[in-house]
TIFI-33780 format. One record per residue: residue in one letter; x, y, z of N, C-alpha, C, CB in turn. Coordinates in pm, whole numbers, padded with zeros to 5 digits, always signed. Atoms other than C-alpha are relative to their C-alpha. Glycine has a CB too. Layout:
// residues N
AXYZXYZXYZXYZ...
//
This chain:
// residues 59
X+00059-00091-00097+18620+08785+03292+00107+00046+00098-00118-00068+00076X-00111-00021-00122+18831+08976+03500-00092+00083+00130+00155+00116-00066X+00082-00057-00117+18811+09083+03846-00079+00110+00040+00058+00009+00071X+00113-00082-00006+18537+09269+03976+00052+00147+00069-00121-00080+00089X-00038-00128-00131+18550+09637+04129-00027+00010+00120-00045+00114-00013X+00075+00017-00110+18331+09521+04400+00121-00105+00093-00167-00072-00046X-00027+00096-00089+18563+09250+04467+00179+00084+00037-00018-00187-00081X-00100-00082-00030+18890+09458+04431-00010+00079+00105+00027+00066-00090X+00022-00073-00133+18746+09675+04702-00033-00062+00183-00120+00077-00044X-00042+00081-00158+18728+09413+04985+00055-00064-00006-00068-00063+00081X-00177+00055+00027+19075+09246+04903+00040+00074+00069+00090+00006-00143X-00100-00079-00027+19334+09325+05102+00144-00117+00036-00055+00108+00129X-00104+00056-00028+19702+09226+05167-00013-00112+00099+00079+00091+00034X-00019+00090-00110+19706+08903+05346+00094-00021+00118+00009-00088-00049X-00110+00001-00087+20033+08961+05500+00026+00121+00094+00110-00019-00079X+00015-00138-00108+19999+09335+05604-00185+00043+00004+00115+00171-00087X+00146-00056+00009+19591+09381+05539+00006+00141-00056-00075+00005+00146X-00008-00162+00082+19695+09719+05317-00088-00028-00153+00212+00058-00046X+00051-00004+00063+19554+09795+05019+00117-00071-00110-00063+00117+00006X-00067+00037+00127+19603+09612+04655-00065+00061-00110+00005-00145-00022X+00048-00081+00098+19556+09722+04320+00026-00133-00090+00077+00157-00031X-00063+00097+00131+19560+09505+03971+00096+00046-00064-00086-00032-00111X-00115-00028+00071+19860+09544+03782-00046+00039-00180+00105-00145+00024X-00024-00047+00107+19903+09651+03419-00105-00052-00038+00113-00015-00063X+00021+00110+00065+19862+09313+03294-00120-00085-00016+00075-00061+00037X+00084+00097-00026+19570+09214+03459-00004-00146+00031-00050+00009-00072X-00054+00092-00009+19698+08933+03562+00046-00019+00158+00089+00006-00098X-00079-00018-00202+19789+08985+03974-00047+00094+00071+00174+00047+00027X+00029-00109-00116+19716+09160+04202+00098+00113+00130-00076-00087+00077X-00143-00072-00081+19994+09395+04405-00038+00089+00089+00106+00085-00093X-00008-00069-00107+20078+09508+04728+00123+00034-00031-00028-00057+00126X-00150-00108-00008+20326+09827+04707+00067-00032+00181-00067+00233-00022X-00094-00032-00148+20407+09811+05088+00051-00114+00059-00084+00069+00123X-00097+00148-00016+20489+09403+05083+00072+00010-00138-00102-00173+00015X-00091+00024+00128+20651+09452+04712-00060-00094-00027+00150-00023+00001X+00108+00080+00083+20401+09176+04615-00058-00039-00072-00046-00008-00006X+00079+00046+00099+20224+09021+04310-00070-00112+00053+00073-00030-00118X+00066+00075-00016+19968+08802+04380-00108-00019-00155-00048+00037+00134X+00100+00012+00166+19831+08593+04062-00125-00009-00031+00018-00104-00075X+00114+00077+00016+19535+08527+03931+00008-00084-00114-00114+00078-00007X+00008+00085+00040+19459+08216+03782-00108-00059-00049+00042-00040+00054X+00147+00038+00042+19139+08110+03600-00065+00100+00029-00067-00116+00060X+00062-00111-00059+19020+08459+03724-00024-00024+00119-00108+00040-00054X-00043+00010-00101+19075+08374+04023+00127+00057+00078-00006-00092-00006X-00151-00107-00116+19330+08588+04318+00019-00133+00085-00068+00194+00149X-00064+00081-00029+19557+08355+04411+00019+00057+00161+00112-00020-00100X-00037-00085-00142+19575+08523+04795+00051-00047+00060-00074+00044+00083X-00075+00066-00080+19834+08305+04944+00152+00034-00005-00027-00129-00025X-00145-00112-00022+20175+08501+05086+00077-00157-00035+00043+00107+00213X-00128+00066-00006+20372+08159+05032+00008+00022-00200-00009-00200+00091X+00002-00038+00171+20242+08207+04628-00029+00097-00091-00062-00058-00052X-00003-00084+00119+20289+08533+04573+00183+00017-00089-00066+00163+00070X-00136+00012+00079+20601+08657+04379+00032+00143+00038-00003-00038-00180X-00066-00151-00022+20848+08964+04406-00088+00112-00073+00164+00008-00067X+00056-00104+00041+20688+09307+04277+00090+00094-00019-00091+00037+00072X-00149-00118+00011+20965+09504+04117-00030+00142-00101+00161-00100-00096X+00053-00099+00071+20773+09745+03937-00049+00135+00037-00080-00050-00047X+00032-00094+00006+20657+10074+03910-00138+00064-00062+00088+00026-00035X+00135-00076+00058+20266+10114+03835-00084+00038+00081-00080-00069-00084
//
């Protein structure tokens, strides 16, 4: 099951509160304006700035 649209729409950046989007992969969640990936895990959004990871992409 992946994440919901309902729930994608009240997510936001924990570190700046901007908007995120899911990635390709389905698999994370990304903030463009922290450079950000945030994972998900069991379908679960990992939403913690010490465990997200760099965001070096372009989607």
């Amino acid at each position: 099951m992946a994440v919901s649209k309902e729930l994608l729409e009240i997510l936001a950046c924990p570190k700046c509160k901007g908007d995120i989007f899911l990635n390709r992969g389905g698999d994370g969640l990304v903030c463009k304006a922290c450079g950000l990936l945030y994972p998900i895990k069991d379908d679960i959004p990992v939403m913690l700035i010490d465990e997200a990871l760099p965001y070096p992409g372009d989607e």
